[in-house]
C-alpha positions as CSV (number, residue, x, y, z in Angstrom):
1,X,128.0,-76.6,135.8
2,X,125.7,-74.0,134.9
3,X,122.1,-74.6,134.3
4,X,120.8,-73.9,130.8
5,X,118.2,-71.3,130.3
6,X,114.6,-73.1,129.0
7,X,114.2,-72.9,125.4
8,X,111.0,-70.9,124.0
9,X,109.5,-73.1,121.6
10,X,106.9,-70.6,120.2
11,X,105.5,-72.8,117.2
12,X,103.7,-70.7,114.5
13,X,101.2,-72.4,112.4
14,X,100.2,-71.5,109.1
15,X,97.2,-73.2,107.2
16,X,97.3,-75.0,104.1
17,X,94.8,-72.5,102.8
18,X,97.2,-69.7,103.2
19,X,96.1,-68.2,106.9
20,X,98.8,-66.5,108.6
21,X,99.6,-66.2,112.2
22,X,101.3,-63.6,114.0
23,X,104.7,-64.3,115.4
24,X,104.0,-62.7,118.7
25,X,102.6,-60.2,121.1
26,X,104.4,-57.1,121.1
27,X,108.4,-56.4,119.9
28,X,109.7,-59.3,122.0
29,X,112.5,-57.2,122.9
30,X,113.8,-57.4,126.0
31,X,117.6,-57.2,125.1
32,X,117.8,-61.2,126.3
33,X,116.0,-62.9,123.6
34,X,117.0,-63.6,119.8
35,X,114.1,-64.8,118.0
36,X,114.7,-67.8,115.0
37,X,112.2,-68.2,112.4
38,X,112.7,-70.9,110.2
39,X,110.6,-73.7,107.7
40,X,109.1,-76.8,109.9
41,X,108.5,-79.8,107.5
42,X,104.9,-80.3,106.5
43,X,105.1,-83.8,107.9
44,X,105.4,-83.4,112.0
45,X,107.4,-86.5,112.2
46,X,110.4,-84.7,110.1
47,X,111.9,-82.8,112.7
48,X,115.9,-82.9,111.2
49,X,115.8,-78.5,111.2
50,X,114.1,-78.6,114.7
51,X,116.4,-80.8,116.6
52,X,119.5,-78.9,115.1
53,X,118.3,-75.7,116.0
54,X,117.0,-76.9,118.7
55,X,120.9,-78.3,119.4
56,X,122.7,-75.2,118.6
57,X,119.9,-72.9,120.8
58,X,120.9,-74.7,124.0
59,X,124.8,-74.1,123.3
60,X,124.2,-70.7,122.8
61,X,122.3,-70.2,125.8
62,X,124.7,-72.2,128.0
63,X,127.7,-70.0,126.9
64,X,125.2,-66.7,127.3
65,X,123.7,-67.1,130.6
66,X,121.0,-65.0,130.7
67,X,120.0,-64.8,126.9
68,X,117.7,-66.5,125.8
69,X,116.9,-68.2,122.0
70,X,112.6,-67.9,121.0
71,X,112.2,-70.6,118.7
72,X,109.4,-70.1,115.7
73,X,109.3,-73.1,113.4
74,X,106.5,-72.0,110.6
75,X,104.8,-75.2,109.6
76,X,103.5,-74.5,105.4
77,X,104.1,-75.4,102.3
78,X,107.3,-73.7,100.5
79,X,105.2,-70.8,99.2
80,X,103.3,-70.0,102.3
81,X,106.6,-70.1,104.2
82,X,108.1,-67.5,102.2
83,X,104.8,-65.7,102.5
84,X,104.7,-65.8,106.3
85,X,108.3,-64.6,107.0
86,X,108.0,-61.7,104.7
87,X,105.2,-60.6,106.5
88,X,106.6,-61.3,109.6
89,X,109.8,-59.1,108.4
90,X,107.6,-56.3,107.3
91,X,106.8,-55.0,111.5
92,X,109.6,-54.4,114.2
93,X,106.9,-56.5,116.3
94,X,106.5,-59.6,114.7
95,X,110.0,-59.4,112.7
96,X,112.4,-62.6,113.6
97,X,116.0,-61.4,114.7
98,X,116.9,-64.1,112.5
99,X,115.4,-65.8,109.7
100,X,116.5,-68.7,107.8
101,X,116.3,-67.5,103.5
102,X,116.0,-69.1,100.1
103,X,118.8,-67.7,98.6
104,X,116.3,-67.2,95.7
105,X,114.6,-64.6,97.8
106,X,117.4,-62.8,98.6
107,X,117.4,-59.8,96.6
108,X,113.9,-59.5,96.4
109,X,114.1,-59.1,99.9
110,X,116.9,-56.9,99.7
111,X,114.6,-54.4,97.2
112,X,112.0,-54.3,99.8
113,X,114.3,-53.8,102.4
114,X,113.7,-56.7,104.3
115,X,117.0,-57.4,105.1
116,X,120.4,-56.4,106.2
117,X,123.8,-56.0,105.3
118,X,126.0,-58.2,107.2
119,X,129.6,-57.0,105.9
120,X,130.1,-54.8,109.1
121,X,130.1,-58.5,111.5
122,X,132.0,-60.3,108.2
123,X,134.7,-58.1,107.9
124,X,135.7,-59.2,111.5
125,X,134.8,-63.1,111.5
126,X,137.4,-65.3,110.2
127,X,135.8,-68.1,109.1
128,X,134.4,-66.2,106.4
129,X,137.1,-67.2,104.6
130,X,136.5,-70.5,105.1
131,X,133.5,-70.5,102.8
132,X,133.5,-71.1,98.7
133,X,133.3,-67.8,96.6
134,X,130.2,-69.0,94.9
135,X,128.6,-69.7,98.3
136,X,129.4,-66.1,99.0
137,X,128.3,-65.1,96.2
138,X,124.9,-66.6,96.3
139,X,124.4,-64.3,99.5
140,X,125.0,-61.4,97.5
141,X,122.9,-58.6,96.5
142,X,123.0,-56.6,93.5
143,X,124.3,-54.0,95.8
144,X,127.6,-55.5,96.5
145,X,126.7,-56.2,100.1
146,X,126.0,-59.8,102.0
147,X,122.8,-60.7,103.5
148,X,123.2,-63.9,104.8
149,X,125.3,-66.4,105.7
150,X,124.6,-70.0,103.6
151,X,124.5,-73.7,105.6
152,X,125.0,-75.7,103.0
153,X,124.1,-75.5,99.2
154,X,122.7,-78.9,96.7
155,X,122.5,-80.5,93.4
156,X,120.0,-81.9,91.8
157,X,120.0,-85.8,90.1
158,X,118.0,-88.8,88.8
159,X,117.0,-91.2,92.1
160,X,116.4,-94.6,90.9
161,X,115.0,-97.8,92.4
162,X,116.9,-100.6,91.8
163,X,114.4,-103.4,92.7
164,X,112.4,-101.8,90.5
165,X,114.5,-101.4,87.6
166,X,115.2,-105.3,88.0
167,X,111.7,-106.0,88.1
168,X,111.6,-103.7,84.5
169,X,114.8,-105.2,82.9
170,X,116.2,-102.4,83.0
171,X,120.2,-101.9,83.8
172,X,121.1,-101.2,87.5
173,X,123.8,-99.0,86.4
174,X,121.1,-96.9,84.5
175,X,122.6,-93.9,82.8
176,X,120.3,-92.3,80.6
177,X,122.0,-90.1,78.1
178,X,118.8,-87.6,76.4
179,X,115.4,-86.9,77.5
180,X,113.9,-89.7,75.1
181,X,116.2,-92.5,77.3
182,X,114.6,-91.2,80.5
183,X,111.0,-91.6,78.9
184,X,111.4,-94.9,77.5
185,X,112.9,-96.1,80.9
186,X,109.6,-94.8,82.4
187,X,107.2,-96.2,80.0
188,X,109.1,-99.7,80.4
189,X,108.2,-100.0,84.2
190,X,104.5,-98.6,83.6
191,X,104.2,-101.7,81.4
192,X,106.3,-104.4,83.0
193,X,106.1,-103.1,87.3
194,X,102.2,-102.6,87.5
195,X,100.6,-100.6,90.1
196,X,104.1,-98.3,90.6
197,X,104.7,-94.5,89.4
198,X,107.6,-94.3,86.7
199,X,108.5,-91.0,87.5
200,X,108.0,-88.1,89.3
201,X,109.1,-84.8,88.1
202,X,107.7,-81.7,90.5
203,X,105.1,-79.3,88.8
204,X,102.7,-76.8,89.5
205,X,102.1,-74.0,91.6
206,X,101.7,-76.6,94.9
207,X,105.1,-77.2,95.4
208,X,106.0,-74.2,94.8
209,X,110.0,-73.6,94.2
210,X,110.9,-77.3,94.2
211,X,108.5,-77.2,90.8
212,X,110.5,-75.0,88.9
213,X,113.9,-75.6,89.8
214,X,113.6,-79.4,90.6
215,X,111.2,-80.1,87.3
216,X,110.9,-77.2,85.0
217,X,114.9,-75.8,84.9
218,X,116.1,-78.9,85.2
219,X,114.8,-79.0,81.5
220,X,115.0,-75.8,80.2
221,X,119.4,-75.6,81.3
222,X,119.6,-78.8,79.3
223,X,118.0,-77.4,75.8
224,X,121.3,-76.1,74.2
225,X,120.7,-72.3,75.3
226,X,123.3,-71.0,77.2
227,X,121.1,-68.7,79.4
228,X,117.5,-69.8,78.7
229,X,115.7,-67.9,81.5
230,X,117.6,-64.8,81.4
231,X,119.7,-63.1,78.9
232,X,122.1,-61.0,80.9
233,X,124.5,-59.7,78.1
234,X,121.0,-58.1,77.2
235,X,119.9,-57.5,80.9
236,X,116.4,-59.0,79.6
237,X,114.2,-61.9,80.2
238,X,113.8,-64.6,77.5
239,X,110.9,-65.2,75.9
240,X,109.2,-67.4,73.0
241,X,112.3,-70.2,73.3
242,X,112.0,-73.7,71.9
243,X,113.6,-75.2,74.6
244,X,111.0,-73.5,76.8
245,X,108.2,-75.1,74.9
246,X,109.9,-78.4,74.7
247,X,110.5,-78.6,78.6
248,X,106.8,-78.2,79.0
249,X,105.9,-80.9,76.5
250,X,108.3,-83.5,78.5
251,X,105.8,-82.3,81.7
252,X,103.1,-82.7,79.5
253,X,104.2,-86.2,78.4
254,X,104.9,-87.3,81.7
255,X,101.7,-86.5,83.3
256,X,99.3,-87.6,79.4
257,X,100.4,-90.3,79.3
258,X,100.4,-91.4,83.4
259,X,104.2,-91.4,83.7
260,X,103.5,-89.5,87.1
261,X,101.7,-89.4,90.2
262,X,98.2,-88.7,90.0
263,X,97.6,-85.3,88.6
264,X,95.5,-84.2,91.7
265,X,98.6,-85.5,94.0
266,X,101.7,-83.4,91.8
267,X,99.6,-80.6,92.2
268,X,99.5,-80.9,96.1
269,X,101.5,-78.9,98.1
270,X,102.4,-81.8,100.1
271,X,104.1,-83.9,97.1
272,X,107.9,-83.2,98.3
273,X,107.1,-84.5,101.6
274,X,105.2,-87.5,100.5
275,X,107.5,-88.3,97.6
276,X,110.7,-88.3,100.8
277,X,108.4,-90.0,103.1
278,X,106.2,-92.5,101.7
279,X,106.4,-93.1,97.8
280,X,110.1,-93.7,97.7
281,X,110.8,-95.7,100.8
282,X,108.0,-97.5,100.4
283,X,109.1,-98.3,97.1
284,X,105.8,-97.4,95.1
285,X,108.1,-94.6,93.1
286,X,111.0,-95.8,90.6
287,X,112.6,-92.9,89.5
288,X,112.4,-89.2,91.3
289,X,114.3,-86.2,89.4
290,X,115.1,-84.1,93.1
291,X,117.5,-83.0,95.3
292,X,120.8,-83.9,97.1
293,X,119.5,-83.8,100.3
294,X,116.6,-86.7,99.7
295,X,118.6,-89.0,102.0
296,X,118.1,-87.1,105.3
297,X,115.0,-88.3,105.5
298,X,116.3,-91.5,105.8
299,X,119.2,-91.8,108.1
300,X,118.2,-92.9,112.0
301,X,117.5,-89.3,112.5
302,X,115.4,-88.6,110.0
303,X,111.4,-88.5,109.6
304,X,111.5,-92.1,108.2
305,X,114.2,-94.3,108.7
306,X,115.4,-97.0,106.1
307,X,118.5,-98.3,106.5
308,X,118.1,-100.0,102.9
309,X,117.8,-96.9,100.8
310,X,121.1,-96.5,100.4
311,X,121.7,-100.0,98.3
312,X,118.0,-100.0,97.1
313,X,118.6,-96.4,95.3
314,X,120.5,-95.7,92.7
315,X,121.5,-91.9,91.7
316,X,122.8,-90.9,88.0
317,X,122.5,-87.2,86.4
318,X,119.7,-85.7,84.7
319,X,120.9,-85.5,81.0
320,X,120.6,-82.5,78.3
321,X,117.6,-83.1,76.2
322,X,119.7,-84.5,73.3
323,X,123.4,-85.2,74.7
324,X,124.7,-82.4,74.0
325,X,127.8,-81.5,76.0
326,X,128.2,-81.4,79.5
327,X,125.8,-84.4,78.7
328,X,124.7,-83.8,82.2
329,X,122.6,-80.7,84.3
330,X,122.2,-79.9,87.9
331,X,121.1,-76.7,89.9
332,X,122.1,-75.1,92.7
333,X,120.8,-73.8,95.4
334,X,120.6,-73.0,99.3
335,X,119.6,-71.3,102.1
336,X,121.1,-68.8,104.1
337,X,120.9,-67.0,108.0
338,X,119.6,-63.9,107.5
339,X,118.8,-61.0,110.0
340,X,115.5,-58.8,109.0
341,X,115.8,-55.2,108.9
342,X,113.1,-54.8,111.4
343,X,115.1,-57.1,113.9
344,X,115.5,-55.9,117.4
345,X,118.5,-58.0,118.5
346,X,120.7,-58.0,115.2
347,X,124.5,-58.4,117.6
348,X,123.0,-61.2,119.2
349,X,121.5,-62.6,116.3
350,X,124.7,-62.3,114.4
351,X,126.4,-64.2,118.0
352,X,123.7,-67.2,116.9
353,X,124.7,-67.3,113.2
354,X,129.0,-67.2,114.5
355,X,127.2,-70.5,116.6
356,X,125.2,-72.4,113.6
357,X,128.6,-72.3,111.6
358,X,131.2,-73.4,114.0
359,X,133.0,-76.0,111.9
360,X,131.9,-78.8,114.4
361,X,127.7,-77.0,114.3
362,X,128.6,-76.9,110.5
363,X,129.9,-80.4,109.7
364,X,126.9,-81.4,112.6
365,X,123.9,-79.8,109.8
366,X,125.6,-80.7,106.6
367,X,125.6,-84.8,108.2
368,X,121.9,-84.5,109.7
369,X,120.9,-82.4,106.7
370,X,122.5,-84.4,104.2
371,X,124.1,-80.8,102.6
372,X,126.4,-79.9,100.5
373,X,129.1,-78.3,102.4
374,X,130.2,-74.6,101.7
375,X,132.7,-74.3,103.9
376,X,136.2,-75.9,102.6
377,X,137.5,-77.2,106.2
378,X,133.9,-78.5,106.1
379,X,134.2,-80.4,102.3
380,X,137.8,-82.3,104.0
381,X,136.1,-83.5,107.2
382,X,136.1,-87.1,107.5
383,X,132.6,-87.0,109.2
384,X,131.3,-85.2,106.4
385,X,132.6,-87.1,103.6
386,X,131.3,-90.7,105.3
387,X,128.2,-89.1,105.6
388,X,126.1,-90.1,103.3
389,X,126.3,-92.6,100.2
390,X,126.3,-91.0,97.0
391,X,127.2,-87.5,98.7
392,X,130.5,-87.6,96.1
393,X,127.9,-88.0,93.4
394,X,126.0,-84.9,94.5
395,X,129.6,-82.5,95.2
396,X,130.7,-83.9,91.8
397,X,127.7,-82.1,90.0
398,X,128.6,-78.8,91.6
399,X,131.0,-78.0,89.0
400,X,128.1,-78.6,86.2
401,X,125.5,-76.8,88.1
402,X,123.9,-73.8,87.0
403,X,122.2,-70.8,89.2
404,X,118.9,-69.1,88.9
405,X,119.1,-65.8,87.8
406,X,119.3,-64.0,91.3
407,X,117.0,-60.8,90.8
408,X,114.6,-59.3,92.2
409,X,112.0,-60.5,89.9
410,X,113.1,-63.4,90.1
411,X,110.6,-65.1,92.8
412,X,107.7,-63.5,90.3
413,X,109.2,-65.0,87.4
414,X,109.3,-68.5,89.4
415,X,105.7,-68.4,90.0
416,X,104.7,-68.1,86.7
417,X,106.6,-70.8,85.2
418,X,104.5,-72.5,88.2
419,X,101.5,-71.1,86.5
420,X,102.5,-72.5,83.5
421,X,103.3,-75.9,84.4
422,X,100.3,-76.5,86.3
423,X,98.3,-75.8,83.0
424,X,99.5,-78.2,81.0
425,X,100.0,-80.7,83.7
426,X,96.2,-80.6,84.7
427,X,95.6,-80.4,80.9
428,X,94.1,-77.2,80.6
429,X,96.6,-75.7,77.9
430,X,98.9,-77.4,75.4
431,X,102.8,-77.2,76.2
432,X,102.5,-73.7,73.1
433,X,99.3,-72.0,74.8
434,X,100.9,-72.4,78.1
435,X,104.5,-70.9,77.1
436,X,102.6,-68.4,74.9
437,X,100.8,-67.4,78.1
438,X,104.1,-67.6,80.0
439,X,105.7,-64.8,77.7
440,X,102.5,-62.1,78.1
441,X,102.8,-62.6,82.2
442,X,106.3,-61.8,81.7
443,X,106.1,-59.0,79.5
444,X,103.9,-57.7,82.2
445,X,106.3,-58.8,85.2
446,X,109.6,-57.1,84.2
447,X,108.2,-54.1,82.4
448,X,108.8,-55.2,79.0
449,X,112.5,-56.0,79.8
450,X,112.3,-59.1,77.5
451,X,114.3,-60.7,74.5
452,X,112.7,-62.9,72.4
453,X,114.8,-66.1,71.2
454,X,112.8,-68.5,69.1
């Protein structure tokens, strides 16, 4: 048997404060070496993206003797990930040959020519065909052309604690139906379960992304507007929308009237990973609005093992502000493996992506990362569907879900709604100052390019 090559485990650090640090001395390019940047979990104990990686490097080198995979796991917050590997991207010397991308970035990337088309290595791989069309799709620039290839995608739900709930006397088949039902459950366990949080719902600029899709859209999709964000028969931004207003009230109701976490921790950029790692399986938390992928965290390979989540927790979807048909919201998302413009071993980092989505590497991250499979040989695997409990739940909300607009703007746009959350979450602007705010920024954002839909 052959020996297999040493890994590189290069780790790259960036501060909480926003410091960034170089990826590496000179272009790394020797010909032999493919270099793999991707998000480390803020917590150092959740190391689910590391060990697959990690898994999938060694394969490749064992069936490439001679090449060799340089590992760069960036350890930061959402925001100052997305920070670090755009800067990385920007210089053939520090650029990744492969990166792993919020699909949400993807064509802002794409405008500043981050990235590159990958159609010339798809056209020839079969399994592409393998894959769901809006999976493709969300891979997609505006340009026609595919930038990445997607691991998975999620949905997004109503995470319950049932102890709790029984503690409240409140049903253990919990189905709230409007907005209102989801309050009152809340305000129930702040009076009867003392000394636990109600309900988190993600806000401000600190968690970056995970605010605004997890808390803010989750909202705004389920006011009644068909395309609350973005207007595309008009090819304009929306602004001055009730349902905008009224999602930043529910924040500003949860977090008045101490629904929430502590102000000063929502605001934290660590609140995902404490929300996964401590308040939920330590059962301090009773309801969590968040994604499909929670449970990760908890399986025997995950940063904090509990073997009784999966009968403590309930799941049930998020519903439309006042029950108004589908009666239910999600959001969809993903990330994808994308190779930087600036890379200086794209064939062999395009050989590394044909290894991460071998159907066995494939179903191998969607069980570990508790994903949503894109790939349809993937969806029928029995492996994959006993993966996880409640991972029928999560597929079944696919066919509700909606997508963020994906434009280039996009990220821009995110980061104000960020803006405006954390203002009326700290309680420095009512829910109407704080949109009203919103739709000046935007104005400014997308160069007037805005409809207004009161």
């Amino acid at each position: 048997m052959r020996p297999t090559a040493p890994l590189t485990l290069l780790t790259a650090l960036v501060l909480a404060a926003g410091t960034l640090t170089a990826c590496g001395s000179g272009s790394g390019g020797d010909g032999n070496t493919v270099k793999v940047a991707f998000p480390k979990d803020t917590n150092s104990k959740v190391t689910l993206r590391d060990d697959y990686v990690k898994l999938v490097a060694g394969q490749f080198e064992k069936e490439n003797p001679g090449k060799k995979v340089r590992l760069i796991p960036i350890q930061a917050s959402e925001n100052d990930y997305y920070t670090k590997i755009q800067q990385m991207m920007r210089s053939p010397k520090t650029a990744p040959d492969l990166v792993y991308e919020d699909t949400f970035l993807i064509n802002s990337d794409i405008e500043a020519r981050l990235l590159r088309p990958l159609d010339s290595y798809l056209g020839k791989w079969s399994d592409w065909n393998r894959f769901e069309a809006s999976a493709k799709a969300a891979a997609r620039g505006l340009d026609g052309k595919t930038y990445g290839v997607p691991d998975g995608t999620d949905t997004r739900g109503l995470w319950f604690n049932r102890n709790i709930f029984k503690k409240a006397g409140l049903p253990l088949d919990w189905r709230p139906l409007t907005w209102d039902e989801v309050l009152s459950a809340a305000r129930t366990i702040k009076k009867k379960v003392p000394g636990v949080i109600p309900l988190n719902v993600f806000t401000g600029k600190g968690a970056g992304e995970a605010a605004v899709m997890q808390g803010f859209e989750m909202l705004l999709y389920g006011t009644g507007s068909t395309d609350p964000l973005y207007d595309p028969a008009t090819k304009k931004w929306v602004t001055g929308s009730q349902g905008f207003k009224d999602s930043l009230a529910f924040i500003d109701t949860v977090y008045s009237e101490k629904l929430g976490p502590d102000v000063s921790d929502a605001l934290s950029p660590n609140i995902q990973t404490n929300v996964a790692t401590e308040l939920l399986p330590e059962e301090k938390l009773a309801i969590d609005l968040d994604g499909s992928w929670l449970g990760q965290q908890w399986q025997k390979t995950g940063g904090k093992p509990w073997p009784q989540w999966s009968t403590t927790l309930g799941r049930t979807a998020f519903p439309t502000q006042k029950g108004r048909a589908p009666g239910k919201v999600s959001l969809a998302g993903g990330w994808t493996w994308s190779v930087p413009q600036q890379a200086q071993q794209p064939d062999l980092a395009w050989k590394l992506i044909e290894k991460l989505q071998t159907k066995a590497n494939a179903v191998e991250w969607c069980v570990r990362g508790a994903q949503i499979a894109v790939r349809k040989d993937v969806a029928n695997d029995p492996a994959y569907l006993k993966s996880m409990p409640g991972i029928e739940f999560f597929t079944g909300l696919v066919g509700i879900s909606r997508y963020r607009p994906a434009l280039p703007v996009y990220p821009k746009v995110s980061a104000a709604i960020g803006e405006a959350m954390e203002a009326v979450t700290a309680g420095d602007a009512s829910p109407q100052k704080a949109a009203k705010d919103y739709d000046e920024q935007l104005k400014t954002l997308v160069d007037g390019r805005t409809v207004a839909k009161p």
